[in-house]
C-alpha positions, -999 to +999 in steps of 0.1 A: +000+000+000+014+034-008-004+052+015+020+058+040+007+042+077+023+066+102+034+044+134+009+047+162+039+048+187+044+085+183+008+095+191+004+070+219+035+087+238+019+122+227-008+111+249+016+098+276+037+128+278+002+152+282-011+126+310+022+129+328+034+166+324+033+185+353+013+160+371-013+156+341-033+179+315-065+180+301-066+180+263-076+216+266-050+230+289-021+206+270-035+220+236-025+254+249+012+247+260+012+233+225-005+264+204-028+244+190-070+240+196-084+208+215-098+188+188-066+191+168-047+178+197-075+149+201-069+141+162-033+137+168-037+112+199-063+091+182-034+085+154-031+109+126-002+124+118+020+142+143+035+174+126+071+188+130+060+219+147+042+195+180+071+175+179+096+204+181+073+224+210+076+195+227+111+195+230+111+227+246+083+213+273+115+187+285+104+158+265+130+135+254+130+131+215+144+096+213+113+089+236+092+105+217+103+091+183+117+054+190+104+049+223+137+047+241+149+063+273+131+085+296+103+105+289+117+138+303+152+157+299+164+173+335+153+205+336+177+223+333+183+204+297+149+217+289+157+253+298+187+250+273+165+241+245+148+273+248+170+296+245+192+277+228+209+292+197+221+260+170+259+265+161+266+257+122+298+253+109+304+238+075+337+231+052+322+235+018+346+214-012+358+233-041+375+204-058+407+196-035+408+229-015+386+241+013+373+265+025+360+274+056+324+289+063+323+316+095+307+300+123+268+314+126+241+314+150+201+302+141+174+304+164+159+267+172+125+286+155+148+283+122+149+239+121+122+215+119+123+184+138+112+158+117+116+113+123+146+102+099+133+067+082+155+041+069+155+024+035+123+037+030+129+045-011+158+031-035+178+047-059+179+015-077+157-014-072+122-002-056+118-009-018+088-014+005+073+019+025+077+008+057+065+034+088+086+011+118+122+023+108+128+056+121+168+059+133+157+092+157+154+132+149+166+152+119+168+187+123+165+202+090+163+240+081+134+260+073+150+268+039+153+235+023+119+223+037+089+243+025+068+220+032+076+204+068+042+186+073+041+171+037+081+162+037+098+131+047+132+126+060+146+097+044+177+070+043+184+057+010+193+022+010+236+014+006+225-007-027+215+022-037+229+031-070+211+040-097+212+076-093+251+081-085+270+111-084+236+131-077+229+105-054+251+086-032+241+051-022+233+057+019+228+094+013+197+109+031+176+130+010+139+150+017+111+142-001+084+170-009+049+151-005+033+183-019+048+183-049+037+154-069+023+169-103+040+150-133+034+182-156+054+203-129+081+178-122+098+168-156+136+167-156+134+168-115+145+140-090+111+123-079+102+095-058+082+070-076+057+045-059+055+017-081+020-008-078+027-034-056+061-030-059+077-006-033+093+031-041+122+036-060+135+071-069+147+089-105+145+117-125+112+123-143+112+126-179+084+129-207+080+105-237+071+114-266+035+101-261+028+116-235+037+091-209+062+095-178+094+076-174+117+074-141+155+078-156+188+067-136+215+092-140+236+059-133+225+039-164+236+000-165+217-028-173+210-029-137+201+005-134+168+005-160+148+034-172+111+027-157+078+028-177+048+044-152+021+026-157-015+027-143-015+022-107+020+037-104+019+076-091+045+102-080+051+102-043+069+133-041+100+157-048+134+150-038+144+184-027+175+178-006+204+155-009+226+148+024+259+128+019+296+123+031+324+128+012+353+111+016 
């Protein structure tokens, strides 16, 4: 099914974490710590989707994340951990590569209101060989930018597998890349990186292109004979955008 099954782990400790902060909270009250009205705060603990922007506001109430995301370790930070994270500013420092020299960025200060915290999934799409979605494997937190993620509550964070190789340079095998869920209009997308779910077959990712009939194609930028163009065919649909591409060089 390619209708992605979010894990009902994540809104069962939701409803833990209200029941349990400071002493316990009515929906009503808890909805108000997290800026949101009641009966949105009921759909999430009855198992719809929990959005980055809960998730992150409650980081700053103490919770722990891996807690919250993987179900491991305490439910609360110490206190004084959770008084950090609210004033905390996020330190980025980065070496960009210009072939073999280096340069070196200025360090700079961003806001925590500047990230997204968003569940990283594992081997949830190939870049070769199509795998099966699969809501269980989440490695823990990604904190990704405003900037490369218009569309936090439509985007998923994603591992691709390490036999991933269809779509190498652009796309390392075990690279992580984000994938828009809000942009999934063929017309829009031609020539672009796109997840594809296949029917019945799992998700595999390429670039989009346009045959001359009128039908879509997924295209390796890594062509072998094990690296195949794919036909879409009925059934088959465009999951979404890959937007971002996070990889180590060595």
């Amino acid at each position: 099914m390619l209708q992605r099954k979010r894990s009902k782990g994540i809104a069962r400790r939701l409803k833990e974490f209200r029941q349990r902060y400071h002493g316990g909270m009515t929906q009503r009250a808890f909805a108000e710590e997290l800026g949101i009205d009641q009966q949105r705060l009921s759909s999430y603990e009855m198992n719809t989707r929990v959005p980055h922007n809960v998730i992150a506001t409650m980081l700053t109430l103490g919770c722990n994340i891996d807690w919250l995301l993987l179900g491991k370790g305490p439910m609360f930070r110490e206190s004084k951990r959770a008084t950090e994270i609210r004033t905390a500013e996020l330190v980025v420092e980065g070496t960009p590569v210009y072939g073999r020299e280096t340069a070196q960025l200025p360090v700079t200060k961003r806001q925590l209101s500047d990230f997204y915290v968003l569940p990283l999934y594992a081997d949830e799409a190939a870049a070769g060989e199509p795998l099966e979605m699969r809501d269980t494997e989440i490695e823990g937190p990604a904190i990704i930018h405003r900037n490369w993620c218009p569309n936090p509550d439509d985007t998923d964070y994603v591992r691709i597998s390490a036999t991933g190789k269809s779509m190498e340079p652009t796309i390392p095998a075990s690279a992580i890349v984000t994938i828009d869920r809000a942009q999934t209009d063929p017309e829009k997308l031609v020539g672009k990186i796109v997840a594809i779910g296949l029917y019945d077959k799992g998700v595999t990712i390429k670039r989009l292109q346009k045959t001359q009939r009128g039908g879509y194609i997924g295209v390796p930028d890594n062509p072998s004979p094990e690296h195949r163009t794919i036909f879409l065919q009925n059934g088959d649909r465009i999951i979404g955008q890959v937007t971002t591409v996070h990889a180590w060089l060595e």
